[in-house]
Each structure stands twice: as C-alpha cells, then as structure tokens.
C-alpha positions as CSV (number, residue, x, y, z in Angstrom):
1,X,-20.9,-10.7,-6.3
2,X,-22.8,-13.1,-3.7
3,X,-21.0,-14.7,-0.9
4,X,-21.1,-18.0,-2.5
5,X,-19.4,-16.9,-5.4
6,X,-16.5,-15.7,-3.2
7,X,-16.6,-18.5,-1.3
8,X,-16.1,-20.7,-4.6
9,X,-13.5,-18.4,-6.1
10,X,-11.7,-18.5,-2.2
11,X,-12.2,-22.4,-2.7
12,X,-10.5,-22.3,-6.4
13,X,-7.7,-20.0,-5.4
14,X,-6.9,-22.3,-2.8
15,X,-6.6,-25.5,-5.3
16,X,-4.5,-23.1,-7.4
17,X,-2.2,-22.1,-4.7
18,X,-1.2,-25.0,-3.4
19,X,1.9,-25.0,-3.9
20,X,2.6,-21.6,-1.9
21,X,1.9,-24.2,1.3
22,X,-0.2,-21.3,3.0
23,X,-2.6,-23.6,4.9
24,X,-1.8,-27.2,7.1
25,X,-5.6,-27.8,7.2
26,X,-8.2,-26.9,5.1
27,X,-12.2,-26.6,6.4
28,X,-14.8,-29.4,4.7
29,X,-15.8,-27.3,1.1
30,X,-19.3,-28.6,0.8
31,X,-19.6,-27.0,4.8
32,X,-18.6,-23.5,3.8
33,X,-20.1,-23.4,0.5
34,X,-23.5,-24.5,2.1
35,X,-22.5,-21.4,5.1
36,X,-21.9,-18.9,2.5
37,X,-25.3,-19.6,0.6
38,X,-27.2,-19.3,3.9
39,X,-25.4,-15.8,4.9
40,X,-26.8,-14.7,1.2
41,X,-30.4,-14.6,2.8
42,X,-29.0,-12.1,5.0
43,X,-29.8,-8.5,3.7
44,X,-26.6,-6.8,2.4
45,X,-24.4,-9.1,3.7
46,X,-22.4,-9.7,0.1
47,X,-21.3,-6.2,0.4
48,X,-17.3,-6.0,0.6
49,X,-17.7,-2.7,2.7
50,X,-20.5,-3.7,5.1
51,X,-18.9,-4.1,8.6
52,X,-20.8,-7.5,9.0
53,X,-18.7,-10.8,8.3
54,X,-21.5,-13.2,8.2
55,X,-20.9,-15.5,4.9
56,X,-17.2,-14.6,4.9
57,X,-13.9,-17.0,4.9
58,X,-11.3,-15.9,7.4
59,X,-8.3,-18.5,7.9
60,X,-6.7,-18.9,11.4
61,X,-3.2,-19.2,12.5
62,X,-2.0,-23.0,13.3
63,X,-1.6,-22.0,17.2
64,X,-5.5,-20.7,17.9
65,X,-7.2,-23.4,19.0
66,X,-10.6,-24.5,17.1
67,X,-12.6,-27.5,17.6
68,X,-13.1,-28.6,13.8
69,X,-9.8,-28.6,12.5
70,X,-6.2,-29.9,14.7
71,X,-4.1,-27.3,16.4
72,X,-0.5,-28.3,15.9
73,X,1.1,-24.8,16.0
74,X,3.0,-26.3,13.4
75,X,5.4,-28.8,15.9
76,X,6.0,-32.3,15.4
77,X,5.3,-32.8,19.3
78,X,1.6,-31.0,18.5
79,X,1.0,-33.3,15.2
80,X,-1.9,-35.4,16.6
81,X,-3.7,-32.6,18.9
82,X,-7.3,-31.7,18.3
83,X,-8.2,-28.9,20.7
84,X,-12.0,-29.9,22.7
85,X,-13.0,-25.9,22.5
86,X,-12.8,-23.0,20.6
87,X,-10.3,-20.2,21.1
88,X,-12.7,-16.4,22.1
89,X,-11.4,-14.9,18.9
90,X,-12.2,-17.7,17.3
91,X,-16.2,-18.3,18.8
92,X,-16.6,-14.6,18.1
93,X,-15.9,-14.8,14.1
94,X,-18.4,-17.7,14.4
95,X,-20.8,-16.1,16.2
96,X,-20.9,-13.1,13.8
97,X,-21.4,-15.6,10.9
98,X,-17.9,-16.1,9.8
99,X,-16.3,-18.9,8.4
100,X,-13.1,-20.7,9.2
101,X,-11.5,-21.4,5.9
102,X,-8.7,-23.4,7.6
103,X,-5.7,-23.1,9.4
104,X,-2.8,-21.6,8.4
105,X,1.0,-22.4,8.3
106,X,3.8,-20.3,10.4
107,X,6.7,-20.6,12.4
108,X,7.1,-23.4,14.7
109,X,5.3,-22.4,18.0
110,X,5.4,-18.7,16.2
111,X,9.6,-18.7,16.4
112,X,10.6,-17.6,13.3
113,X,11.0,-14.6,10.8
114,X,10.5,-16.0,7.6
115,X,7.7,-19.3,8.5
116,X,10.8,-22.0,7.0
117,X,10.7,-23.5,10.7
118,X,7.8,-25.5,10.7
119,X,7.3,-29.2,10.6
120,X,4.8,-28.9,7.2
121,X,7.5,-27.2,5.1
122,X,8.3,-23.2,4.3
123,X,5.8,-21.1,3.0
124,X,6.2,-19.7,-0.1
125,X,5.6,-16.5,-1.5
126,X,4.9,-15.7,-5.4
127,X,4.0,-12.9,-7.8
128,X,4.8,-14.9,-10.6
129,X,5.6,-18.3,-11.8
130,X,9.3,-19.6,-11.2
131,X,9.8,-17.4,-7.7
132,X,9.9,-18.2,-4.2
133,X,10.5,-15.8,-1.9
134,X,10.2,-15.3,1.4
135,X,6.3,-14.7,3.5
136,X,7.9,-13.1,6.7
137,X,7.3,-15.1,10.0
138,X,5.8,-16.4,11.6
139,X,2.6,-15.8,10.3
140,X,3.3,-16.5,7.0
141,X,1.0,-18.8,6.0
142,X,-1.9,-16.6,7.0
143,X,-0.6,-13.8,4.9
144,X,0.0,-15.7,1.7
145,X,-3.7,-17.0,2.1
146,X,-4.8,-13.4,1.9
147,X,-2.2,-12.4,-0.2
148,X,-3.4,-15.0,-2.9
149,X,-7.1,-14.0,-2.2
150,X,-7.8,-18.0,-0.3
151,X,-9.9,-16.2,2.6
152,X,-11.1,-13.1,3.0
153,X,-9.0,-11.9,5.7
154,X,-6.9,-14.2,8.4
155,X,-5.7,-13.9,12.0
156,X,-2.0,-14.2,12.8
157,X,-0.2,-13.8,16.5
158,X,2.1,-11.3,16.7
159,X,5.0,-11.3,19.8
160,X,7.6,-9.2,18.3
161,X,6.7,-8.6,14.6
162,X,4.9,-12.2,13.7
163,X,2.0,-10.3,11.6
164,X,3.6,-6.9,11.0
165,X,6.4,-8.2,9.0
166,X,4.6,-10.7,6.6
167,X,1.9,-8.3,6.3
168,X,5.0,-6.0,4.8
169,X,6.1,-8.9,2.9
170,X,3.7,-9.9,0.8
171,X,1.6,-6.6,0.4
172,X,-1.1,-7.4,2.7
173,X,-2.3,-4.8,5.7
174,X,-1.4,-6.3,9.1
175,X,-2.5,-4.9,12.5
176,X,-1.3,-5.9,16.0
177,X,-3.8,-3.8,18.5
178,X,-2.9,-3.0,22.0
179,X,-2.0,-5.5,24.3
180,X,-4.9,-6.8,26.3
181,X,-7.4,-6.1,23.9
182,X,-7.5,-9.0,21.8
183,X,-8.4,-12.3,23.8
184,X,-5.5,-14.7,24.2
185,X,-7.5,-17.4,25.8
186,X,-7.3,-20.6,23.6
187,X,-3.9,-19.2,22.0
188,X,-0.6,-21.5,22.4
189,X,2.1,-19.2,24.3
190,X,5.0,-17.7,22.8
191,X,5.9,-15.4,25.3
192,X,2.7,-14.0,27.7
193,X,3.8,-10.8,28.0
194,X,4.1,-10.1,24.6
195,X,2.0,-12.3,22.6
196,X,-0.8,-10.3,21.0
197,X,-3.9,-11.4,18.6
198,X,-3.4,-9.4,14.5
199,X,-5.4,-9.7,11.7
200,X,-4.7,-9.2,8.2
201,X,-6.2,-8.1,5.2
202,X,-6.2,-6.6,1.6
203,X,-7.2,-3.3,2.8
204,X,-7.6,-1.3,6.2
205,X,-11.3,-1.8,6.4
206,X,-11.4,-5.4,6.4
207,X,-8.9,-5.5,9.3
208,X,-10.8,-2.7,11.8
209,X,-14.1,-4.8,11.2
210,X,-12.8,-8.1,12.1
211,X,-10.8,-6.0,15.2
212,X,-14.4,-4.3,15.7
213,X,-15.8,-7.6,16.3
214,X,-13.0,-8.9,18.4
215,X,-12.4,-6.0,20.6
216,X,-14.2,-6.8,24.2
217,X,-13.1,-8.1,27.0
218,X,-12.8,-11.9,28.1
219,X,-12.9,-12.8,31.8
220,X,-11.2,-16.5,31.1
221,X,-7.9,-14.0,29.8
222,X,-6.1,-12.7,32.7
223,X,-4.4,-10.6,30.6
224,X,-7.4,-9.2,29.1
225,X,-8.2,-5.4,29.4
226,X,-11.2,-4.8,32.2
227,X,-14.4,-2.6,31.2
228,X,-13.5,-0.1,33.6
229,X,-9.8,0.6,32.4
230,X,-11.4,0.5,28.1
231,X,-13.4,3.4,29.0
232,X,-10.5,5.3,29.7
233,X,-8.8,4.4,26.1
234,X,-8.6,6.7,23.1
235,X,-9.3,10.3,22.5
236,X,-10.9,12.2,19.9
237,X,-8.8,13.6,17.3
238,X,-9.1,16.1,14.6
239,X,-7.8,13.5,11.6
240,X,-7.7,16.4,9.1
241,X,-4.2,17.7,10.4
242,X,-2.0,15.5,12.1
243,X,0.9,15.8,13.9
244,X,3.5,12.5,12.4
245,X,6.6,11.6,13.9
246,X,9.6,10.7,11.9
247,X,11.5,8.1,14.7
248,X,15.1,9.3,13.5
249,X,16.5,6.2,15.0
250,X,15.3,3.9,12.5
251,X,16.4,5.6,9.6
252,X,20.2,3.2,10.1
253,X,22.7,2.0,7.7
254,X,21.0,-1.7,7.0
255,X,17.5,0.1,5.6
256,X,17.4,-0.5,2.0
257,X,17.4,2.4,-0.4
258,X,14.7,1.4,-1.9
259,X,13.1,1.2,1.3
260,X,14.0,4.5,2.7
261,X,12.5,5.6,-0.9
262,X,9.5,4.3,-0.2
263,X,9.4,6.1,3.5
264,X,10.2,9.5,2.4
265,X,6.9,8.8,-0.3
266,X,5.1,7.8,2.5
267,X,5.8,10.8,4.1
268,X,5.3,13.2,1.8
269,X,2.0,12.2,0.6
270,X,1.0,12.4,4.1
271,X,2.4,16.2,4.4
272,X,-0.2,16.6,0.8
273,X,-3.1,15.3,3.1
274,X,-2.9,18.2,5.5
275,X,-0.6,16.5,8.5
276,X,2.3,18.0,9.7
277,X,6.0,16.2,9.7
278,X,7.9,16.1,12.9
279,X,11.6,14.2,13.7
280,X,11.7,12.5,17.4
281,X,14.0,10.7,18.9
282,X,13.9,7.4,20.8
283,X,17.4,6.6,22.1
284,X,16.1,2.7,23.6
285,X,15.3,2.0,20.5
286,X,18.7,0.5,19.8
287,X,18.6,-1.7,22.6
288,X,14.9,-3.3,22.0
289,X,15.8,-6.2,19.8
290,X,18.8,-7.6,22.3
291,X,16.1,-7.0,25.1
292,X,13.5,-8.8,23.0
293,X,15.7,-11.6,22.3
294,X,16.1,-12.3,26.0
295,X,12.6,-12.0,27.4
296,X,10.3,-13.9,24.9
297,X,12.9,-17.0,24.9
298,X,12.3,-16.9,28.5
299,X,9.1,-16.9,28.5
300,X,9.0,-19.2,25.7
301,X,11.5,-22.2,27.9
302,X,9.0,-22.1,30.6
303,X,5.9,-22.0,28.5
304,X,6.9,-25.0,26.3
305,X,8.5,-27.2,29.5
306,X,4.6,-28.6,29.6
307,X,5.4,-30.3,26.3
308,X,6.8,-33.7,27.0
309,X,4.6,-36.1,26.1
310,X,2.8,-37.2,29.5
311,X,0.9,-34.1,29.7
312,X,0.6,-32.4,26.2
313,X,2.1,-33.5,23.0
314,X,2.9,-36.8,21.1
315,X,4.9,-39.1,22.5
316,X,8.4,-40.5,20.7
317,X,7.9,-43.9,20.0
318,X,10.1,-46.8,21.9
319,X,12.0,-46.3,25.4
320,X,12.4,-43.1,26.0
321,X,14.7,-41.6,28.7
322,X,18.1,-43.5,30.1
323,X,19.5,-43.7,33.7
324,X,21.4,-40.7,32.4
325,X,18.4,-38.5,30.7
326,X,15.1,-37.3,31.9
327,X,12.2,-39.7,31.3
328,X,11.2,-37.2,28.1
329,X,14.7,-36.1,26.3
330,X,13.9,-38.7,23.6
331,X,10.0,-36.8,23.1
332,X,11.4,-33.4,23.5
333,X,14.4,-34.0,20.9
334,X,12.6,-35.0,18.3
335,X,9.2,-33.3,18.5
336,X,10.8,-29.7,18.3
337,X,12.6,-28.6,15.9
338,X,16.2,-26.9,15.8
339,X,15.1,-23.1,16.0
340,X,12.9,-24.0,18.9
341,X,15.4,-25.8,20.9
342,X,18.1,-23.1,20.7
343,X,15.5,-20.4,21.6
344,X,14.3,-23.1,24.8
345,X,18.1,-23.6,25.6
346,X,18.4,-19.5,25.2
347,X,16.0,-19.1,27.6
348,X,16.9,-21.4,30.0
349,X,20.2,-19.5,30.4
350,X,18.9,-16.2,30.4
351,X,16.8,-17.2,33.5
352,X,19.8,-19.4,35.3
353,X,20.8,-17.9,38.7
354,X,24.3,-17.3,37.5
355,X,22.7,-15.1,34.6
356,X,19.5,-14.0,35.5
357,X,21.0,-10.4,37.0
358,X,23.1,-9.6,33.8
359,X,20.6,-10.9,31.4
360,X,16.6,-10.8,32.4
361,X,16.3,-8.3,34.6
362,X,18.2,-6.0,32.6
363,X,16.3,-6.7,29.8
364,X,13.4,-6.2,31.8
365,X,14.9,-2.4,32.9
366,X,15.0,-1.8,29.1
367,X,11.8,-2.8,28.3
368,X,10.9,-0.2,30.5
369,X,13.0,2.6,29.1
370,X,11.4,2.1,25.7
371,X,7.9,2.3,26.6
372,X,9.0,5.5,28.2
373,X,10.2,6.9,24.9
374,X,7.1,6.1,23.6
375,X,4.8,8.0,26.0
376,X,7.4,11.2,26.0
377,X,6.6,11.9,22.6
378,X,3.0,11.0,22.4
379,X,0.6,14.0,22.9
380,X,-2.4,11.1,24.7
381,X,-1.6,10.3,27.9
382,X,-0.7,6.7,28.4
383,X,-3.7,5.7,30.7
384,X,-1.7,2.4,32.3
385,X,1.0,4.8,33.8
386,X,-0.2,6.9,36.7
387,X,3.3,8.8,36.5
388,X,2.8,11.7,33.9
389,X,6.6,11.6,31.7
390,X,8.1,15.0,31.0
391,X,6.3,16.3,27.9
392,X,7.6,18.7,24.9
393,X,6.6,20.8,22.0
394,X,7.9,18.2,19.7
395,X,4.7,15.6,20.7
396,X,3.4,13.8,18.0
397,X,0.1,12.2,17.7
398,X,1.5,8.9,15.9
399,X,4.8,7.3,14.2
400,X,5.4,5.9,10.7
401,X,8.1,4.5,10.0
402,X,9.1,0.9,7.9
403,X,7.9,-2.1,8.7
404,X,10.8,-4.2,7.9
405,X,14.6,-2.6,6.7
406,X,14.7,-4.7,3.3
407,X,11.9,-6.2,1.1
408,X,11.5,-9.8,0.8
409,X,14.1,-11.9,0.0
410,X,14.9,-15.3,-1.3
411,X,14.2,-18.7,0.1
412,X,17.5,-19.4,-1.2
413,X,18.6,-16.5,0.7
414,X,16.7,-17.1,3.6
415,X,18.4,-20.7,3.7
416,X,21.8,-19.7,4.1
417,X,21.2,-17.0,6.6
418,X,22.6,-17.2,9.9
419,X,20.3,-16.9,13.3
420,X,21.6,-13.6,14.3
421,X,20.4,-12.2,10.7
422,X,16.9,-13.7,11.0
423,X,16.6,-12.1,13.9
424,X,17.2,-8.5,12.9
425,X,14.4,-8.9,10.4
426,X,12.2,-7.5,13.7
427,X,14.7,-4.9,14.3
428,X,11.2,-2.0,13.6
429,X,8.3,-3.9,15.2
430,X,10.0,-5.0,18.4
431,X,10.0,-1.6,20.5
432,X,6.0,-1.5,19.9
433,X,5.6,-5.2,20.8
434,X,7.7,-4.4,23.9
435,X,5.4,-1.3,24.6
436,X,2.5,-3.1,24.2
437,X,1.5,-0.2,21.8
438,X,-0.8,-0.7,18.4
439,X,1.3,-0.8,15.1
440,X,-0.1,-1.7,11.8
441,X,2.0,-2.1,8.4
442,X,0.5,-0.5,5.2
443,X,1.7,-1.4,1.8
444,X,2.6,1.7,-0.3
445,X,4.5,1.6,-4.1
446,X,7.8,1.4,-4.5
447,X,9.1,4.8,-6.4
448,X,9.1,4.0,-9.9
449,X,13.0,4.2,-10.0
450,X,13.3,0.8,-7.6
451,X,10.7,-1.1,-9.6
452,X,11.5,-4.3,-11.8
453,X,10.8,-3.5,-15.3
454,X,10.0,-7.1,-15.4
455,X,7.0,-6.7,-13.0
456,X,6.2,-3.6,-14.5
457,X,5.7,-5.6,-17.7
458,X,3.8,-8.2,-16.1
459,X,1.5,-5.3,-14.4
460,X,2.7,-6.9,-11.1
461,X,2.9,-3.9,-8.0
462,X,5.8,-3.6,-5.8
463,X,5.8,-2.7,-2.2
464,X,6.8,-2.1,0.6
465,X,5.7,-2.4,4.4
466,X,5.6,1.1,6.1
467,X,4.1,0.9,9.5
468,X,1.6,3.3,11.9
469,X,2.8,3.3,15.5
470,X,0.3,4.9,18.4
471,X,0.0,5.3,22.2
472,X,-1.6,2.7,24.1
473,X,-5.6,2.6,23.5
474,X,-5.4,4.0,20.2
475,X,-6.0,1.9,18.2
476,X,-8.7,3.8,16.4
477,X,-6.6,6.5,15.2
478,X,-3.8,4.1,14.1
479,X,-6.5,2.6,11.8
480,X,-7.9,6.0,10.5
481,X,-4.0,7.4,9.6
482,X,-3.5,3.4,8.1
483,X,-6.6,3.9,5.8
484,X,-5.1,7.7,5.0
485,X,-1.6,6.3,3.8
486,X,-3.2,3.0,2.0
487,X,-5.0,5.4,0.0
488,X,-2.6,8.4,-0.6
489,X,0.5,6.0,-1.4
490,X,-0.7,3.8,-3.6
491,X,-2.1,6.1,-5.9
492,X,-2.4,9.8,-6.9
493,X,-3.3,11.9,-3.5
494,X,-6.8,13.8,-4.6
495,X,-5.1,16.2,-2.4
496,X,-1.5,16.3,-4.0
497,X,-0.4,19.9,-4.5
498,X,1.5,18.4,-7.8
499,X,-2.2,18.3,-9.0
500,X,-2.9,20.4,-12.1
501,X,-6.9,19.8,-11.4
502,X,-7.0,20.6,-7.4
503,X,-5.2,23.5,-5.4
504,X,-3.1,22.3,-1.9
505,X,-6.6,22.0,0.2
506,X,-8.6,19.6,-2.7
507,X,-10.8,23.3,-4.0
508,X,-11.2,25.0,-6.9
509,X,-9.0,27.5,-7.8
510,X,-8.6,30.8,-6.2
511,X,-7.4,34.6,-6.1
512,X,-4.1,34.6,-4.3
513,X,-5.9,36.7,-1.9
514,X,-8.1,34.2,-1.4
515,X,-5.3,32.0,-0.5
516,X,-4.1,34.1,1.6
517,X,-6.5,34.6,3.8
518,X,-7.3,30.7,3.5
519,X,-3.4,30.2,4.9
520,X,-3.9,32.7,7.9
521,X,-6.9,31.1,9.2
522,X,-5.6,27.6,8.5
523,X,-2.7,28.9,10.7
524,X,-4.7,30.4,13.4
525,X,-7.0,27.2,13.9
526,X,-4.3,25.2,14.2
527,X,-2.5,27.5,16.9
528,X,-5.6,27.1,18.5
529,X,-6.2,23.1,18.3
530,X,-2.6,23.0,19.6
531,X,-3.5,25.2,22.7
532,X,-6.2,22.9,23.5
533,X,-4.9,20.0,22.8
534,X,-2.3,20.8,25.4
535,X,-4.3,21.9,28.3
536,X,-6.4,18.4,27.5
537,X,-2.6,17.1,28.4
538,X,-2.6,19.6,31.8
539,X,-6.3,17.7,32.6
540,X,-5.1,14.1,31.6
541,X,-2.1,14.7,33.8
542,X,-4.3,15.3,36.9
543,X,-2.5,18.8,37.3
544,X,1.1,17.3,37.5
545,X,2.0,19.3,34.9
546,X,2.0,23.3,33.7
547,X,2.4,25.0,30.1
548,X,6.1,26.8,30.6
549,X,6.6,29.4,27.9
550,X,8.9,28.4,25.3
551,X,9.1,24.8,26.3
552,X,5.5,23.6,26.3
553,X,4.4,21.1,28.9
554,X,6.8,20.7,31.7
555,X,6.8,18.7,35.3
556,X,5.2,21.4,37.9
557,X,7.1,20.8,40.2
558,X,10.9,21.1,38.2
559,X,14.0,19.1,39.7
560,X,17.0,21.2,40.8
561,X,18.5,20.6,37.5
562,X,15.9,21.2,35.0
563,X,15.3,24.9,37.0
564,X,19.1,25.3,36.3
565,X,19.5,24.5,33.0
566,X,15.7,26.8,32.4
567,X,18.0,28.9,33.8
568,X,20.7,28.7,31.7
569,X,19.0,29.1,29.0
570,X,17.1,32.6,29.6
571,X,20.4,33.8,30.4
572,X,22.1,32.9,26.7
573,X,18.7,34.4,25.5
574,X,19.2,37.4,27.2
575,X,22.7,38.1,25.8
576,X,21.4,37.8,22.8
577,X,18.7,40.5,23.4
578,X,15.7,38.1,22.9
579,X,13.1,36.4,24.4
580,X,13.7,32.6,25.8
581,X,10.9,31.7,23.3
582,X,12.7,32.9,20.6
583,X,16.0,31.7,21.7
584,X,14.4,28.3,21.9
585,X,13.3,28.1,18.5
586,X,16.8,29.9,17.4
587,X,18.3,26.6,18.5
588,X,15.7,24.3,16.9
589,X,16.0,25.9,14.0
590,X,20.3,25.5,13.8
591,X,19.5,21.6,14.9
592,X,17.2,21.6,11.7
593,X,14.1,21.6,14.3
594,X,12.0,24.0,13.1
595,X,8.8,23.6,14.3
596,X,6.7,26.7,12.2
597,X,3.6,24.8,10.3
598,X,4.1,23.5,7.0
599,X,3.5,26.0,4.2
C-alpha cells in the first residue's frame, strides 16, 4: 500500500475515533495528504519495514513544542501558546520526511497516571463499542492514536512511567531510552532529572527506527549525552542465549493473577528461545516510588513557578492579586488544575527548610541506592560510574518484569480512585526512570484461562504490558530482547520445545546421540562465553576487580569483612569435606538458586 493510502486511512481513523479524545490538535489534511504523495516518489519508501520515515504520520505529545500546531501541554494557563520553534526531536522527524499528524492529549503538564487530568477532557480507551477504559498516563493520548491506527507511530515523555504504562495499557510497544539520549530541548519540564523523550508503536521495529533517527546528541540540551561519553555505550552481545533476570521484588501481593500469568508466559517462552532464567534481588526497589513521589514534585514546583501570566501562560481575566495575595494567585488558581496544584504544593514542602533534610535529600540518598541495585546485577559495566560495584555469578544481562501490576481499568473506576492509588499505578517503571536506565513494555497474550470469552468472540486480543529493563547505554539490546518477546509471546515460538514439527533448538529431528552431543557442546560454549564475558568485566573495571573461585567477580582489594566471611565460608566447606565451590552452590541450590544451565 502507498503512503497516501495510509495517510487517508490514518486521516479516516482519526474521524472515526473521535470520540476516544486522543488528539487536542490535528495537522491541516490536504498538507499531509499532499506530504505523503510526494514521499511516494521516493524509492521504497511505502515499505512498513524500511527504516526510512519519509511519507509517514507520527503524532506528538501536547508538551513538545512545534511551530504549526499550539503547545498547551494540556493546561488551561498554556491554552493560547504557539511555540516560535520547533522542539530537536521534533525538526529531526521532519527532516527525515516525517509527518506530524497532530498533537496528542495527556496528563496536565505530564502529572497523571491515567491522562483524566487534562483541561480537553480524559482519554478514552476502547476495544469495542459501549467501553471506556482507561489509556494510562500521561501519555495517553499518544498511545490511543497508535493504538487506533491515527498515525503511524507517536512520541510520548516519560518521567516515571508516562509512556511505559499506556504503552501496557492499550497494547501498544512503548520505549523510554536512556537518559540523555533523546534531546529534551523544546520539551515543557516535568521534572529535569528525570524527564525522558519515548516513542511508541505497533511493533518493536517502528519504535528503534524512529529512536534510530533521534538518537544524537544536541548541544542546545545540557542534559544531552556528549560524543565522547556515546562511544563508550553498549556492548556486543551474543542475543542467541541470554542471561534474563526475574527482579523477585516485583512479584508483590497487589500484581494481578492474571498478570503474574502473563509474566511467567513471558518467561517461559523466552527460556524456549534459548535464554537462560535467573532470580535477583533489588531490595531499593520498595522504596523507589515514595522517593519518586518526592523528587519530581520538586522539580516540578520550581519548574512550573515561571507560569504566572507575566512571563509565560494566559492571564486570568479581571484584577488579579489582593493586598493579601501575590500579584498572580488569581492566574495560577485557575489555570492549573487540581492534580497539578497538589503536586506544586507537594513540592514546595518537600523542598521547605524545615523538611528538606527528612524529605529531599533522603530521597535523593535512595535514588542512589537503586541505581546501585541496578548496576550489581548487570553483567555491562555502567560507563557513568567510575566506581566498579561488587559483582556476582548471578549477573544478568537484562530484566523483564510487568509493566504495570493490573490491566486497565475503568474510567468509572479511575474516577473514584484516591491520589495515593493513582500513584502506585508506576509502582514497576519508577526504579528505571530513577536510574535513568532503558525500559520498554511489550504486549504479550493473556493465558487463555484470563481471557473474556466476550472478546474472544469478538476476535478482540488481550494483553498485558511486560517490560525489558537494561544497563545504561543499552538500549540496543533492550530493543533486540523486545522484538524476541513481541514475537515469541504473542504467538507460537518456532522454537517452542511443545512443538510437534521442531526439536528444542528449531532442527530436524535427531538420534538421541545426536542430541547428546548437541547438549555437551551447547554446554561447553556457553561455559566458555561466560568466561569471557567475565574477564570483559575484569577489563571494563580497569583492573579493580579479580575472578575469585566460587564467587565470580569480586572487589581486589576485599574489606576486612568480606575476607572474613570468605573465610567463614571455606571453613563450613571444609567440614563438610568439599570444595568452597561446591559448598557455594550447595547453598544456592537449598535457597532454590541453582545456577547449572537450563536443560
């Protein structure tokens, strides 16, 4: 199909979906039809899988600035702006022959879970006629769009969860890349230190081109990663078998069955592909979304203080301000909106003198403590921390875990929720937002015993959000394992053992000597990518660190107490007449550890 026939159906869909309230502006149709006709002429430009995006319709999150179209971020106080230049994310989809389809509803100012706070209306989300439930926040309004097929793929913010968790919502693939690689220059603050550039899209691919295109530095961004420090990021990875951490911590009481369901099928069809399934712990987790919940309303009370109607934003009409008020109260009062006050009057607290100690900087001390837990049980080095951690046998290459611990609920639900249950909607993507670490959330089926045999009937797919989490810089394996559990969870794995056409390893069938000696070498090449893969560690480490038998990589130069407790250990060993190696994995084993490969 030629890009002007997408672009009409994009156009139709749009007419048609209305009502779902996905978009507060919408581009000039006779401008983008004419776009899409000229990026036809361009050879294979039309193709869905070329990495180009010349010809295609990509919608934009309400707080990106663009030139054509207002940039309200969705506030009563923003209603009248027009921004006089382009956001970089924005001039580089143009410049690579995109086209802005619009721009998109959300959260006001991006503070919300489920995009009902926001001065056009909620979003709505719908598989069928007659429900309305909720698109996640608070970039709702650019998931629904590609939800609902009304642009080829959108871009979203994301602070703590803002394009993970709609992505999960409505079935979409969302990606929020490491922090600093995305430019944020032209993009209305949330919170700096956390606000990040996503994308979403129907399907993995679509998302790593548009990130392809995106992913360069911009000197206007301070925050924005330098040449010399991208060089550094990544590593090359042997995809085929995978080490994939199960985070123990997020499996709590509040995950929905259903969605635990859909985890352990995640899982599993992963193990079929080849990778190899490993539990880790990381004990900060639990204290990520109170941290969260301190810093970005900090940020976000002295970010929005600009917005008072003299320097930015629309002025209330009348006298505003009182011998007894500030010469704006009137502006401020009524351009925000209820869930951005409380977070602004939040904030403002949090940073008081009287609570700054107990609040902030704590939060600040645990921020730190869970970016910690992510680089002990990552195998690449984090290459913004000159400190090597402590490293283990247990080191994983990336995380999967659920996007969000229920699937979608209600507007009518959503309605009569209280704050403090809104908020623990971003209870999984906050520790990788405070981390600054690339997560990306996959739809994968339901198992067939939590699906509505009312959608079944109707041939409508249910899903649920499961994410990718990786070490800082790489992004590009996160993508790869994304497009690995997009393809082996929502269908039949052409590697599932379960198979009566295809053996374990996707060959023909075999001798059982064959096997055999298939299994042995399998087993030795992995022995020996795990040997180098470690001494890469020793090299990445700058020689602050040494392979100890039986523990794996280790600080070189050991504390007092870690050469005790070594200690301790090769004694209890030696009771028992074996070596500390095996005494090791004895104990593994016992804690349900065991660490031999995967039959």
């Amino acid at each position: 199909m030629s890009l002007l026939k997408h672009a009409k159906q994009y156009l139709s869909n749009q007419s048609t979906y209305s009502h779902l309230n996905a978009f507060v502006s919408l581009a000039d149709p006779a401008s983008i039809l004419s776009r899409a006709e000229a990026a036809d002429s361009i050879p294979d430009a039309h193709e869905t899988t070329s990495p180009g995006l010349a010809g295609k319709l990509i919608a934009i999150k309400d707080n990106i600035c663009t030139t054509e179209l207002p940039t309200t971020a969705s506030s009563a106080i923003l209603k009248n702006f027009t921004s006089p230049y382009d956001a970089t994310v924005v001039k580089q989809l143009r410049d690579a022959g995109a086209i802005v389809a619009g721009k998109t509803n959300m959260d006001e100012f991006g503070m919300g879970s489920h995009s009902t706070h926001s001065h056009f209306g909620p979003v709505k989300f719908a598989r069928h006629s007659g429900e309305q439930l909720s698109a996640g926040g608070s970039s709702g309004g650019s998931a629904v769009a590609v939800a609902s097929a009304q642009c080829w793929a959108a871009l979203g913010t994301d602070t703590g969860g803002s394009v993970r968790l709609p992505a999960a919502y409505t079935g979409v693939v969302g990606f929020k890349p490491s922090y600093g690689l995305l430019s944020r220059w032209g993009v209305i603050a949330y919170a700096n230190s956390l606000d990040t550039v996503g994308i979403l899209g129907r399907d993995v691919e679509s998302v790593e081109s548009v990130f392809n295109k995106l992913n360069s530095y911009d000197p206007q961004d301070p925050t924005s990663i330098p040449p010399s420090t991208r060089s550094r990021l990544g590593s090359d990875r042997n995809i085929m078998s995978l080490r994939i951490g199960i985070p123990l911590d997020y499996n709590m009481s509040t995950l929905q069955p259903a969605v635990r369901r859909a985890w352990i099928r995640s899982l599993k069809a992963l193990q079929d592909c080849g990778h190899t399934l490993h539990s880790v712990h990381l004990p900060a987790t639990q204290h990520a979304l109170s941290a969260y919940y301190v810093l970005a309303p900090a940020e976000a009370s002295s970010n929005l203080a600009k917005y008072d109607g003299v320097r930015y934003g629309t002025r209330a009409e009348g006298i505003d301000g009182t011998p007894d008020s500030v010469l704006f109260a009137k502006t401020r009062g009524q351009g925000f909106g209820p869930e951005v006050q409380r977070r602004i009057l939040h904030g403002a607290f949090t940073l008081s003198a009287q609570a700054m100690d107990n609040y902030f900087i704590q939060a600040q001390k645990v921020r730190r403590l869970v970016q910690r837990d992510f680089d002990s049980i990552f195998y690449t080095l984090n290459p913004l921390v000159k400190s090597a951690p402590v490293l283990h046998m247990d080191a994983v290459d990336v995380l999967v875990c659920p996007t969000t611990p229920t699937l979608p609920p209600t507007l009518s639900d959503v309605e009569n929720q209280d704050p403090l249950n809104a908020y623990m909607n971003d209870v999984f993507t906050v520790p990788a937002s405070l981390a600054g670490i690339p997560a990306i959330s996959v739809p994968v089926d339901l198992d067939p015993s939590d699906r509505n045999p009312e959608l079944v009937e109707k041939g409508i797919e249910e899903r649920a959000g499961m994410q990718v989490i990786g070490q800082y810089g790489d992004d590009a394996l996160v993508l790869d394992v994304a497009k690995n559990l997009f393809v082996a969870a929502t269908r039949p794995s052409p590697y599932s053992r379960t198979s009566p056409f295809i053996t374990a390893w996707g060959k023909n069938p075999s001798s059982p000597a064959d096997e055999v000696v298939e299994e042995a070498e399998r087993r030795e090449k992995l022995a020996r990518w795990e040997t180098e893969k470690l001494e890469s560690r020793k090299v990445q480490a700058g020689g602050k660190l040494k392979v100890v038998p039986g523990y794996g990589l280790l600080d070189k130069y050991p504390s007092a107490a870690v050469k005790k407790e070594r200690k301790r250990l090769g004694a209890k060993a030696k009771e028992l007449g074996i070596t500390l190696e095996e005494y090791r994995a004895k104990l593994a084993a016992e804690e349900g550890k065991d660490e031999k490969p995967e039959q």
